[in-house]
N, C-alpha and C positions, 0 to 999 in steps of 0.2 A: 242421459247416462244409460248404457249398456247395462245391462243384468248382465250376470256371471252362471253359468248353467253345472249343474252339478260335475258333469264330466270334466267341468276346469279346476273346481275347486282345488280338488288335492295337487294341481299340476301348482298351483299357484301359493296353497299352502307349506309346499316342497321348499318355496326357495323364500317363502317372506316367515318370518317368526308371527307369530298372534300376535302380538301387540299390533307390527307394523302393518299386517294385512285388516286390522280395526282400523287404525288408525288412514291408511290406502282408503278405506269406504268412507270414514268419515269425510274426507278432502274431495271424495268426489259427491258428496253432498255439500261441499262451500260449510264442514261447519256451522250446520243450523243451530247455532248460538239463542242464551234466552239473555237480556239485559234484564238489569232491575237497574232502578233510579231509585235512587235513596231522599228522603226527607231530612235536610237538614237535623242535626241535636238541637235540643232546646239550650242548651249552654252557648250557640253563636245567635246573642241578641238580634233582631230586624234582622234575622237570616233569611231573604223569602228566595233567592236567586237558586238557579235550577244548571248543571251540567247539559241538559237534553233538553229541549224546548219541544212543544208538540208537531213543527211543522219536521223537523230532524225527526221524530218519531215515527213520522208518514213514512219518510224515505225509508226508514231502518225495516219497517213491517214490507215495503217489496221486494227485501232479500228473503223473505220468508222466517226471518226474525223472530220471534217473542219479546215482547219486550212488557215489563213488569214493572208499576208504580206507586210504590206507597202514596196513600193517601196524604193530601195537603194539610190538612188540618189534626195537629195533634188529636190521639185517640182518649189520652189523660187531661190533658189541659185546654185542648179548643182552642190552642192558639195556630194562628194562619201562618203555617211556615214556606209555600211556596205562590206567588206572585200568577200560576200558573193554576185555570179550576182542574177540577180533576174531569171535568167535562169534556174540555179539550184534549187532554190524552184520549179518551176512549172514545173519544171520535178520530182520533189520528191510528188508531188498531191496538191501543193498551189497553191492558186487565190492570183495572184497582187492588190493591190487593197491598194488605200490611208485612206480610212474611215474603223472605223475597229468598228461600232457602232455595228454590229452584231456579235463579238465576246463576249464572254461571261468570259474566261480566256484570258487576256493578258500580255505577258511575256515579258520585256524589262531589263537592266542593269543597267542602271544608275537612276539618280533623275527624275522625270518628270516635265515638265514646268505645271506651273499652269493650264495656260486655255487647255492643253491634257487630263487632268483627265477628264474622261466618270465618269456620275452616276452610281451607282450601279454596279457594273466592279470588278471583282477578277482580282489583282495586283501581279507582281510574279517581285522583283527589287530587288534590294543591295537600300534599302531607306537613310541609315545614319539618323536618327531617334530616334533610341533606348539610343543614348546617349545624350539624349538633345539638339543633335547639332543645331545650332541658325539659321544659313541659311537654314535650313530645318523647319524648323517651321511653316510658313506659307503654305508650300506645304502638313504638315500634318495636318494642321488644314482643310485643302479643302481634303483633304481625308476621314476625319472625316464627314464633310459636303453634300457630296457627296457620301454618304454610301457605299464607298468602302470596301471589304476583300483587305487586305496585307500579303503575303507572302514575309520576308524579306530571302534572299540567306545565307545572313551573318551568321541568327541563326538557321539556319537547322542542326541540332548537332544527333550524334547516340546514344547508353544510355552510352555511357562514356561522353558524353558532349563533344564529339571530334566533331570539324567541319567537316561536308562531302563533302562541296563545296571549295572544296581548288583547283583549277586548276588555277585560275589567281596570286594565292600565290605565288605558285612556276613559274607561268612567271615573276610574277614580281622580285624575287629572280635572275632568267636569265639575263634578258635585264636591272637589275641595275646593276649586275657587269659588263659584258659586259660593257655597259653603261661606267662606271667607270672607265675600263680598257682604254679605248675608249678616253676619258677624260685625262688619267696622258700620254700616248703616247703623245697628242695636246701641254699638257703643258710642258712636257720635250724637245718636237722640236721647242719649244718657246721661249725654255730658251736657244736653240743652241745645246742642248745634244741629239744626234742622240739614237735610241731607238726599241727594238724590237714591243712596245706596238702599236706604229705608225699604223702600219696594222691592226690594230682591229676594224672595222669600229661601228658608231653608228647601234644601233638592227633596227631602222628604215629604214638604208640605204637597206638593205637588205631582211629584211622581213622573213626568212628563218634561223629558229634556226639549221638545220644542217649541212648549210651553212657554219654559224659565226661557230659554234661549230669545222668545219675541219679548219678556217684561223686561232683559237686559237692556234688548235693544230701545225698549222706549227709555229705561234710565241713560242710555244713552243719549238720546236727542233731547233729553231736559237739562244733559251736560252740555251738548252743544250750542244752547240755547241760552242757558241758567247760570253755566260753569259749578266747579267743588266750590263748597263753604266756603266764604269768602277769612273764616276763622284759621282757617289749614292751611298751610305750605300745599304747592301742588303736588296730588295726588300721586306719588311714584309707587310700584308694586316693583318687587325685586323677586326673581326667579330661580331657587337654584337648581340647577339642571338643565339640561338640552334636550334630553332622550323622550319618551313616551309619556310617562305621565306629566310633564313638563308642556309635552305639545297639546296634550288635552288639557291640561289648565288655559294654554296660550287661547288657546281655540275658543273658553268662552271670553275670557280678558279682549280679547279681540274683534268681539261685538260693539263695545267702546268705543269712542274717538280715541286712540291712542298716539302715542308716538313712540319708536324703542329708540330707545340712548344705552351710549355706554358710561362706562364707570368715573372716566375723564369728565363728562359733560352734568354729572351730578350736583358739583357745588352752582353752576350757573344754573340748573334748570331749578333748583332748590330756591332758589335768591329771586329768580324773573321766570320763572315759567308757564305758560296762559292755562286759564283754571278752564275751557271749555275744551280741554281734552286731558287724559291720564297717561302718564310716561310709564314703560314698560323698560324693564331695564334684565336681560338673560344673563345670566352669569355660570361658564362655561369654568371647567374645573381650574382652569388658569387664571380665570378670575377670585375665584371663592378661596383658593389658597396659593399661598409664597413661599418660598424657601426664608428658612428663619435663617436670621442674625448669620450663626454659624455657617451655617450653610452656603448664605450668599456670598459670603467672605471668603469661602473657598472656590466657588462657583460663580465668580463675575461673571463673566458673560451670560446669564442665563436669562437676564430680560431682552437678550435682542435672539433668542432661538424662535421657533416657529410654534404655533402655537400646538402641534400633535408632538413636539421631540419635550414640551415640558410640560404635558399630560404624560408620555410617556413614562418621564422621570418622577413624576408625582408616584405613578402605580407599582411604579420596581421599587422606589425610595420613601414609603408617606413619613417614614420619620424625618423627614430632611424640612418637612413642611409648616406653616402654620395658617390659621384662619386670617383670611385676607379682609373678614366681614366690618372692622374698622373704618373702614373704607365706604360701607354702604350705611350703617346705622345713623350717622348724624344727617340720613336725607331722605331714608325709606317711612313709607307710611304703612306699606303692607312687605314681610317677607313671604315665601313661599318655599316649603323646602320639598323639593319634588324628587332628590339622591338618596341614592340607599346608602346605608352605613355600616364598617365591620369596624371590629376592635383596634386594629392592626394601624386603622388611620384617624390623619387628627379630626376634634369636632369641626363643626363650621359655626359653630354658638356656643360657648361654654358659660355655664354664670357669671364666671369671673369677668369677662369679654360684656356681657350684657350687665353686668353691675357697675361699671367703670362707663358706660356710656347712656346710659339711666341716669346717672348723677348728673349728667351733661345736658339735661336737658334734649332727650331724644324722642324724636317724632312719631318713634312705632306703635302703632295701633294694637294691631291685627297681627299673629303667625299662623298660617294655615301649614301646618306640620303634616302634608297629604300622605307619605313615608310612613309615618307613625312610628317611627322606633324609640320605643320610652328608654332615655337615659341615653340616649345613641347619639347621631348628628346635633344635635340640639341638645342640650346637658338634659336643661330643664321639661322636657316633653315627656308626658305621659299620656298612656289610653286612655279615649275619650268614646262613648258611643255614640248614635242616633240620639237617642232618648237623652241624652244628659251631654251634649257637644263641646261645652267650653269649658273653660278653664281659667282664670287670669293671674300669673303668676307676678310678686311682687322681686323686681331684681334686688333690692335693698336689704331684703331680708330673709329672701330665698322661699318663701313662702308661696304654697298654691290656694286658691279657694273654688270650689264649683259654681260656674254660671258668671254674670257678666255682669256683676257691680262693685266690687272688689276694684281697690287701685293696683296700677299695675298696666302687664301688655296680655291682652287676651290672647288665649290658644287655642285653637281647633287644631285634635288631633285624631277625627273617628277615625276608628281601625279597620272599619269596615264598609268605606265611603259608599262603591258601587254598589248597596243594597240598596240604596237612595233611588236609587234607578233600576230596582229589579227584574221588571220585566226586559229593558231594552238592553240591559248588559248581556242580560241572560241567553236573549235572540243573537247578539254579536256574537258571543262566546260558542253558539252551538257553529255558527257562521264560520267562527275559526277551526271547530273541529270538523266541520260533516267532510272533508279532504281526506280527512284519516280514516275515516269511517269503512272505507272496502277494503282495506288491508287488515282492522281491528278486527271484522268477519271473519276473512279468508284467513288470520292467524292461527295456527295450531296449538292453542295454549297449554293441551296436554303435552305435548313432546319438548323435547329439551329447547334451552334460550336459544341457543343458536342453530337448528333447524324447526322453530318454530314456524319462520316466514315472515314476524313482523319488521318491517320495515327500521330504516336507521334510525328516521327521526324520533320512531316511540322506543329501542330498542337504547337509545341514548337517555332515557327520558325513565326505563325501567329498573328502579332500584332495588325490587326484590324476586326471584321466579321463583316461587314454590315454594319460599320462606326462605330461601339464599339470596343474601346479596348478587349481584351481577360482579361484574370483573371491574367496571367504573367505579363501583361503589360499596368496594370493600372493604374500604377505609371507614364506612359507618356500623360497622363491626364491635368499633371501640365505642360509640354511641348506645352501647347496650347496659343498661343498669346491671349494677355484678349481682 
C-alpha cells in the first residue's frame, strides 16, 4: 500500500466526504477485522460443536486477523461446552479471552441468550428466525434493538438455491440411524430376543464416527453369518426422504448387508425374505403421500404422471394429499423420518394412522424421528436429548413414557443429533465455510448492505444489516413481539 503524503491530502479530501475517505483507508487495509467465537449458552444441552475450528483459525490469523475465543469451559459451572481445548486455538494464533466486546464479527451456532447480544455486533448463527418461530422472537426483536447484522447459516444457498452449509445434515443423518439402530438392539434384549443390533452403541458413547462405522460393520458379518432373530419378520427400515439427512442415515444403514426394495415388493419380502441381510426401503415424496379420495376422483390420471409432475403437484396443492404410510406400517420394523415439515402440509404419521395399525398387530419397533419436529411430521414426536434419548409412545392410548421399557413403539428424537459427533461435525462445518471466508474479510460491514461487497451467497443468507431487515426478509418485520 502507498502512503498518501500531506500535499495530497486535502486534494483528496476535496472530492471524498470523511466518512468515505475513512472508509477508502480502511479497504486498503482488507479490513483488519477482529472475530470472536462465541461458547455455546448453557441452555443448548451436550452443546460442545464450535462454528471455527482451530485449523480455520490458522488460515483466518494469515489475513492478519484477530480472532477472539471464549474459553471452553464454563466460568460458573465447569461445564465443557466446546469439544475443542482451548490449547488448540492459541496455538492456531487465538487470545483466550471471555469478553469478546472487541470483536467486531462473532460467529457462534446456536440461538443466543438475550443479555449476550453485544450492540452493534455482526452475528454469524443458525438463528431459527426466518420461520416465525415464536421462542425466538423476543431474541430477534433484541437483535433488531441492538443494531445488529445477522448472518443466518441456514440460508446461505449457491445460485441453485442449494444449501452450502450442509455438514451437520449429514451428521445428523449419522448419529440418527446409528442412534436408532442403537435403540431397536435395547428393545429387542428387552423383550428377551437376543440380537445382533445389541453392539451398536449410542453415537455419544463413543464420539468417533469411524469407530461406530467399523462395529456396524462387524454387526454386519454376524448378520451375514447368524441372519436377524429368527423371532422377527425380516428386518425392513423405511426411509423418509431422499435429500441430505436421508443420504447420511443411507450411508451408515449401508454398512449392512442390505437390499433396497420398493413399496410393491413389501408384502413378499415381509412373508419370505432371507434374515442374513436387511431391506432398505426409500420413500421419495410420491411415495409417502396420495392424492385423497377427492381428489383422485377428480384427477385420474395422476398415477400414470412422472414422478417430478406429482412432487410437483404435491408442493403447489399439499391439501389435495394424504399419508401414503398405510401402505408401509403392516411390514416396517424401523421408520426413519429424515423430511422437514410445515403447517401447510399433511402429516406422514398421525396418531389416528398409528392407532388403527397398532391394533393390527404391527411390526414397528423403532422411529428414529432425525427431523425432530415435535407435533409436526409425526403427530406424536417430541424433544428428546442426548442425556435422556427415547421415548416410547403407546398408540392405544396416546400416551408417552421416558426411556425404553414402556409398551408401545420407541422414539428417538434428539434435537440435537450432530453434537454426538462434535468434534468431526464441527471440522466439516468449518470445511463448508473457510470458501467464504475472504470475502467475510474483505466485506465492508460499516457501509451500507448493498455497497458493503459481501458476496450473494451471504447477502442472501443476511436477514438483518445494522438492526434492519434486509429487502429478502422484511416480511420478519411482523415477527416482532408488539
Amino acid at each position: 500500500m502507498y502512503a498518501i503524503g500531506p500535499k495530497f491530502q486535502g486534494f483528496f479530501c476535496g472530492w471524498l466526504s470523511r466518512r468515505d475517505y475513512y472508509l477508502w483507508g480502511r479497504n486498503q487495509e482488507k479490513m483488519k477485522h477482529t472475530i470472536g467465537i462465541r461458547r455455546e449458552n448453557l441452555s443448548k444441552k451436550g452443546e460442545k460443536r464450535v462454528g471455527i475450528v482451530p485449523f480455520l483459525v490458522a488460515e483466518i490469523r494469515k489475513t492478519g486477523a484477530r480472532v477472539l475465543v471464549q474459553p471452553a469451559i464454563h466460568p460458573e459451572t465447569q461445564i465443557l461446552k466446546r469439544a475443542f481445548p482451548d490449547q488448540d486455538y492459541q496455538q492456531a494464533g487465538a487470545e483466550i479471552c471471555e469478553d469478546l466486546q472487541d470483536a467486531d464479527l462473532i460467529f457462534g451456532l446456536k440461538e443466543i441468550d438475550i443479555a449476550d447480544i453485544l450492540p452493534e455486533k455482526t452475528y454469524f448463527f443458525f438463528s431459527h428466525t426466518h420461520k416465525g418461530q415464536r421462542k425466538n422472537r423476543e431474541m430477534l426483536r433484541t437483535l433488531v434493538e441492538r443494531k445488529a447484522t445477522v448472518v443466518d447459516y441456514e440460508l446461505i444457498n449457491n445460485a441453485n438455491r442449494t444449501r452450502i452449509i450442509t455438514a451437520f445434515t449429514y451428521f445428523a443423518g449419522y448419529a440418527g440411524m446409528i442412534d436408532s439402530l442403537w435403540v431397536l438392539g435395547r428393545r429387542l434384549k428387552m423383550s428377551g430376543i437376543a440380537n445382533p443390533f445389541e453392539k451398536v452403541p449410542q453415537s455419544i458413547e463413543k464420539e468417533d464416527l469411524g469407530l461406530i462405522k467399523s462395529i456396524i460393520a462387524e454387526v454386519g458379518r454376524e448378520i451375514s453369518t447368524k441372519g436377524t432373530p429368527a423371532e422377527l419378520p425380516p428386518v425392513i427400515v423405511a426411509i423418509l426422504g431422499n435429500g441430505k439427512t436421508s443420504n447420511g442415515a443411507q450411508t451408515i444403514l449401508d454398512i449392512l448387508p442390505h437390499q433396497t426394495i420398493s413399496l410393491e415388493e413389501l408384502p413378499e419380502i415381509y412373508a419370505r425374505g432371507d434374515r442374513r441381510q436387511i431391506y432398505k426401503l426409500v420413500l421419495d415424496i410420491q411415495d409417502m403421500y396420495r392424492l385423497d379420495h377427492e381428489a383422485q376422483a377428480a384427477i385420474e390420471s395422476y398415477n400414470s404422471w412422472p414422478d417430478f409432475e406429482k412432487q410437483q403437484t404435491y408442493f403447489r396443492n399439499p391439501e389435495f394429499f394424504e399419508s401414503n404410510l398405510d401402505q408401509v406400517l403392516p411390514y416396517a420394523t424401523m421408520i426413519m423420518n429424515c423430511i422437514l415439515w410445515a403447517p401447510q402440509y399433511p402429516r406422514v404419521l398421525t396418531n389416528q394412522l398409528m392407532h388403527d395399525h397398532w391394533k393390527a398387530d404391527c411390526p414397528l419397533k423403532v422411529i428414529g424421528d432425525i427431523t425432530c419436529d415435535p407435533n409436526g411430521g409425526i403427530e406424536f414426536s417430541r424433544e428428546t436429548w442426548i442425556d435422556n434419548p427415547v421415548f416410547v409412545y403407546h398408540p392405544e392410548t396416546g400416551e408417552t413414557e421416558d426411556g425404553f421399557d414402556a409398551e408401545g413403539v420407541a422414539v428417538m428424537a434428539v434435537t440435537n443429533l450432530p453434537c454426538e459427533f462434535s468434534a468431526d461435525a464441527s471440522e466439516q462445518f468449518s470445511r463448508n465455510m473457510q470458501p467464504l471466508f475472504e470475502n467475510i474479510l474483505q466485506t465492508n460491514w460499516l457501509d451500507s448492505f448493498e455497497d458493503s461487497g459481501l458476496c450473494e451467497e451471504l447477502k442472501g443468507a443476511c436477514i438483518l444489516w445494522k438492526g434492519k431487515f434486509t429487502g429478502k426478509y422484511s416480511f420478519m418485520q411482523d415477527y416482532l413481539p408488539a
